[in-house]
N, C-alpha and C positions, 0 to 999 in steps of 0.2 A: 504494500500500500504506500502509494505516493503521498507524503504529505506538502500542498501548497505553503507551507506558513511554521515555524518551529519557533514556540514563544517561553523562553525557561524562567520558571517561578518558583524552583526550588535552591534555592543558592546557601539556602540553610547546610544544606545536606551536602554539597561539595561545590566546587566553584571550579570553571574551565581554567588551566594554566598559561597566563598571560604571554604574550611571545617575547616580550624583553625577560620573563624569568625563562624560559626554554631557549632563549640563545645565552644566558647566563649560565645554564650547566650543562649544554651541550658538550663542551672539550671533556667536560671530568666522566665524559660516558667511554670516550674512544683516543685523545689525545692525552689526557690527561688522568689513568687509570690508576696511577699507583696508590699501594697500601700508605695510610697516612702512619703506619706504624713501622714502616720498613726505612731503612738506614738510607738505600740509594737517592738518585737526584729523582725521581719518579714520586717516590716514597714521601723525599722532603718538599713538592710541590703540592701536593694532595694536602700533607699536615700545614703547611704556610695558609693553603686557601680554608682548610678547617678552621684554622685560627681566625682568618682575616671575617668569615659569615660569622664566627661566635663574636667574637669583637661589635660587629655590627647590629648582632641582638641584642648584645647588652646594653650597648650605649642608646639603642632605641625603649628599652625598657628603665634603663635606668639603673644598673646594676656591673656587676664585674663580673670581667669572662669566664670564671674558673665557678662561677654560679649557674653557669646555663648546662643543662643536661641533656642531650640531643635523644629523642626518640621517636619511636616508630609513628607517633603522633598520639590525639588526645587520648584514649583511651590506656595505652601505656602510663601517659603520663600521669595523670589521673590515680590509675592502682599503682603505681609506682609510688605517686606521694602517701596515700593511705595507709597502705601495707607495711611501705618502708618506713612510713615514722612510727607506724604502731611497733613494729619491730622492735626499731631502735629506743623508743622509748618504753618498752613493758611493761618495769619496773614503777615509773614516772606515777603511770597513771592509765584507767582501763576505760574512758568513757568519750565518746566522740557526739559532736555536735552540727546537724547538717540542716538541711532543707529537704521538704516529700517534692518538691520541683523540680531537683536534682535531675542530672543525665544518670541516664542508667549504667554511666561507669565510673559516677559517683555510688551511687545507692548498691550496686550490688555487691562491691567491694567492704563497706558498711556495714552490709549485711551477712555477709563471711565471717567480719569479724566480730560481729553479735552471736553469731553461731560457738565465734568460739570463747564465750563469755565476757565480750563490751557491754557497756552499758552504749544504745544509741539512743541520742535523742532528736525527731525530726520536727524543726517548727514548719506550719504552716504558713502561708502569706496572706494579707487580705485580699478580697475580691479582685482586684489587680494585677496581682500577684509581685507585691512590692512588701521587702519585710521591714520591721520594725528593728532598728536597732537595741532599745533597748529590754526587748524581749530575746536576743541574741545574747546579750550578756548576760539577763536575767536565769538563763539556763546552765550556765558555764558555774561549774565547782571546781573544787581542790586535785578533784581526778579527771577532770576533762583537758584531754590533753590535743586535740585536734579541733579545732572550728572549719569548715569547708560552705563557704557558698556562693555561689558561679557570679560571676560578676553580669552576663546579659543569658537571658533564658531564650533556650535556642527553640521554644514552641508560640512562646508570647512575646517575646521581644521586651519582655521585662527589664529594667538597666535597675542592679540593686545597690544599694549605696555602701560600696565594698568601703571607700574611706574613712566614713563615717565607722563603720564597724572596726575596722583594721586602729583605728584612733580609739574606741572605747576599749577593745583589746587592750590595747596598750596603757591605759590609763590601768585596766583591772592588774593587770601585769605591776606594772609597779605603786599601787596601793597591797599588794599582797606578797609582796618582795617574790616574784617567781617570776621565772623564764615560759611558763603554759598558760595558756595552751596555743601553741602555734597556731598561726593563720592561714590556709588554701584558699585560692582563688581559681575557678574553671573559667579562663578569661575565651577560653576558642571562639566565640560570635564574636566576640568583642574588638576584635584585632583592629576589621578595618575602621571602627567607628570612634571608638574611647580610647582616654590616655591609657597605655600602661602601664606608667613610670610607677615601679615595685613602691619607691618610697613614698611617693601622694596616696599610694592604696596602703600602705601600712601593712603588706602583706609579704609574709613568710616564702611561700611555696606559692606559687603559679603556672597553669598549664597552656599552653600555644599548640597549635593544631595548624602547617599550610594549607593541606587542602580546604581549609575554609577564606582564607585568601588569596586566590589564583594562585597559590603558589603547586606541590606535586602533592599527589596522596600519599601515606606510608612514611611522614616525617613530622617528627614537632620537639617542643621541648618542655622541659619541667625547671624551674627558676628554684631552686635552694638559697636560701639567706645564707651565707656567711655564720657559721655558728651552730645550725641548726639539722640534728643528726638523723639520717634515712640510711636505712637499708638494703644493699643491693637486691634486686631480684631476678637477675638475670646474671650468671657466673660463669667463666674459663677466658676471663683475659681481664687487661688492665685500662680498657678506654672506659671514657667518661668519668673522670676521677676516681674509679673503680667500684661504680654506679651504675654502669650498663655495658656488661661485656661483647663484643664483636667488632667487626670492622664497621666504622661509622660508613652511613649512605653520602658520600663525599657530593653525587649529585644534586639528590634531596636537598643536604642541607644547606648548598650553594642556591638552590632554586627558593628556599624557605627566608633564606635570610633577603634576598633578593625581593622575595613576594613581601616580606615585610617591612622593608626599606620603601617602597612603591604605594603599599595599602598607608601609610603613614604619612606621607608624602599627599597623597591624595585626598587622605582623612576628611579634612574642612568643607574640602568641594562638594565631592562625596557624599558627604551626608548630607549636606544642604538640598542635592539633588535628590536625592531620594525620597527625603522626606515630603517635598513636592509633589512627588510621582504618589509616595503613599497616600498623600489625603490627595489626590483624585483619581486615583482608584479606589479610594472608600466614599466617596461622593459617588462613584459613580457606581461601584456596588447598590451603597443604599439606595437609588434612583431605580435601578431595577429590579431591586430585589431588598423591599422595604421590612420584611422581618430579619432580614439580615443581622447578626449582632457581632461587634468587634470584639474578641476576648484578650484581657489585658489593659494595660494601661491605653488612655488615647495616647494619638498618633501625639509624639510630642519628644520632650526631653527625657522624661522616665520610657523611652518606647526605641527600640533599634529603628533608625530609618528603615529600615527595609523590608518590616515584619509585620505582616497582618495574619492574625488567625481567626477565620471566618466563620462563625455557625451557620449554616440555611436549613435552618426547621421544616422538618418533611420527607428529607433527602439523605440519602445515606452517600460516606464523607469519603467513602473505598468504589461506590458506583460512578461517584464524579468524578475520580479521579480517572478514571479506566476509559471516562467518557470524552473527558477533555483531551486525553493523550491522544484519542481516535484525531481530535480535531488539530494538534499541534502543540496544546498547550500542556507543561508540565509543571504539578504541584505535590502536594502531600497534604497525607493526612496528618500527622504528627511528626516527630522524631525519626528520621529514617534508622535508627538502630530501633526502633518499635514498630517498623513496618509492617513488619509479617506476625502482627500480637493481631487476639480476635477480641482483647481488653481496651477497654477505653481509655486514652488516654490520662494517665499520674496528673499530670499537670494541669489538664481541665478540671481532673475532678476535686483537685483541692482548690480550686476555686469557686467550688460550689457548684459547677453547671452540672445538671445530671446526665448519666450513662448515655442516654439517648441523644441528647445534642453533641455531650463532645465525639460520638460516633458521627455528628452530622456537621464534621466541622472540616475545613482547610485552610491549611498555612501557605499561602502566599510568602515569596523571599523574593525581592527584588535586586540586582543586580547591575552591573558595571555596564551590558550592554542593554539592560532595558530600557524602554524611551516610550512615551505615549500612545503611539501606535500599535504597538504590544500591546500595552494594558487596553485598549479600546478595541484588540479582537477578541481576547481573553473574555472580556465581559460580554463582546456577540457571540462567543463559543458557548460561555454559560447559560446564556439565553437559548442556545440552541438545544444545550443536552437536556436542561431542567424540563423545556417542553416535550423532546422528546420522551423524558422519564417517564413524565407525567402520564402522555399519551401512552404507555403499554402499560 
């Protein structure tokens, strides 16, 4: 089937690799292959250009290179900070403190180590799904030794006020003379939009994901404070401060640092346009489709430019989507690592919508090449399938 028209509205979920990062790590595929851990002149070009992208992360985040921890991306990164500080801390203290809005590599990770006797505690957000600082602190004891909550929420485009929290942390910290409970942050939505600089978010441990800014799949990293002890979980060599053993992805992380040098770069513009594109595409949702309802904060500053999650009451949210691909256009129901669940989406339902609607919902993700004319077939494509639905 020939499709006329190919309109992508899922950028949540991965984003196309921009061509100045694919001629950025081009050489390190075929010109430039050597081991960055081997002696010769191959060897030592690989390690210079490893060093030369970690240098560049950091100084984009606001940190020092011997802090950034290269991995396979979010999901690594993520149980990597969990496990590894639960690890290394045991002793310290048994009780971790998150969010039910959590990705599920947060929460499952969490959830392992409640298995194996944590105390977890999950707050919920209000209707918005925006939490409350001082209910974050209010939950933190003498044994909680990990705090984790995502800086923008990849279903609602939630922006949660990691500073604000990373700063009361810190206040509880030294009112109680102790070094806990470290601070995570799941920054991955967040790349191209928000600052990251570690020290304005007041935050320990942080996780970066390219493939969610043009950058390659299969790369990211994890931000370690200075100070602050994790456990390896991956063993038989000595890369990544001896944090993550194997031969680093030299291309990856040439293309990651790249993509993030660029998303950064472009940040201002960026969102300014997006956020444009998003309220009129939510004008013009609601114009045709008046029970529509926006889930999350409005379109604004607590909201990702780029993130609308839709309810349309009546319509089931895995029909539309199968419907609209027919026609060009591609979105999601939730979390593409919850794709293939026949559960309603975690994150709708602790915002109170029930079972039914967040089954009847999609997430729009706006992107680098969307532009008005996109979103104004999308919305004649949705017109077209909803009637069709309807008619059978």
């Amino acid at each position: 089937m020939v499709r006329k028209k190919i309109v992508y509205l899922d950028h949540a979920a991965t984003t196309p690799v921009r061509e100045e990062v694919q001629r950025a790590m081009q050489p390190f595929f075929s010109s430039h292959y050597g081991n960055p851990s081997s002696l010769y002149r191959e060897g030592t070009v690989a390690r210079g250009a490893l060093a030369e992208a970690r240098q560049t992360i950091a100084r984009i985040i606001g940190a020092q290179p011997e802090t950034i921890v290269f991995t396979s991306g979010g999901t690594e990164g993520n149980n990597l900070a969990i496990f590894g500080l639960a690890e290394a801390n045991h002793g310290r203290g048994r009780k971790m403190i998150s969010t039910d809005i959590e990705h599920h590599t947060i929460l499952e990770p969490l959830k392992q180590l409640e298995k194996q006797g944590y105390s977890l505690t999950l707050l919920s957000p209000n209707n918005s799904g925006l939490f409350d600082p001082d209910k974050v602190i209010a939950a933190i004891t003498p044994e909680t030794v990990l705090v984790t909550v995502m800086l923008a929420n990849n279903e609602i485009g939630a922006i949660e006020p990691i500073a604000l929290i990373g700063r009361r942390i810190l206040q509880y910290r030294k009112a109680h003379n102790t070094a806990l409970p470290y601070f995570h942050t799941d920054a991955c939505q967040a790349a191209g939009y928000l600052d990251l600089n570690v020290e304005k978010l007041h935050v320990d441990l942080m996780t970066l994901n390219a493939g969610k800014i043009y950058g390659p799949k299969g790369v990211g990293m994890l931000y370690v404070r200075r100070g602050v002890k994790i456990n390896a979980r991956q063993f038989g060599g000595m890369q990544e401060n001896n944090l993550r053993a194997g031969t680093e992805n030299i291309p990856g992380i040439i293309g990651f640092a790249k993509a993030l040098e660029l998303a950064q770069k472009d940040k201002v513009r960026e969102t300014a346009r997006l956020y444009k594109l998003s309220n009129y595409f939510w004008k013009k949702i609601k114009k045709n489709f008046p029970d529509a309802i926006l889930n999350g904060p409005p379109i604004g500053r607590d909201r990702l430019p780029n993130n609308l999650s839709v309810t349309f009451p009546g319509y089931d949210g895995e029909q539309l989507v199968i419907y609209l691909d027919a026609e060009g256009v591609m979105c999601s129901t939730a979390s593409a690592c919850a794709a293939m669940s026949d559960e309603p989406s975690h994150v709708l339902c602790s915002l109170q919508i029930p079972a039914q609607g967040a089954k009847s919902t999609l997430r729009f993700s706006l992107g680098k090449s969307t532009t008005k004319t996109d979103l104004d077939y999308a919305i004649k494509a949705l017109a077209k399938v909803t009637k069709l639905i309807k008619s059978r």
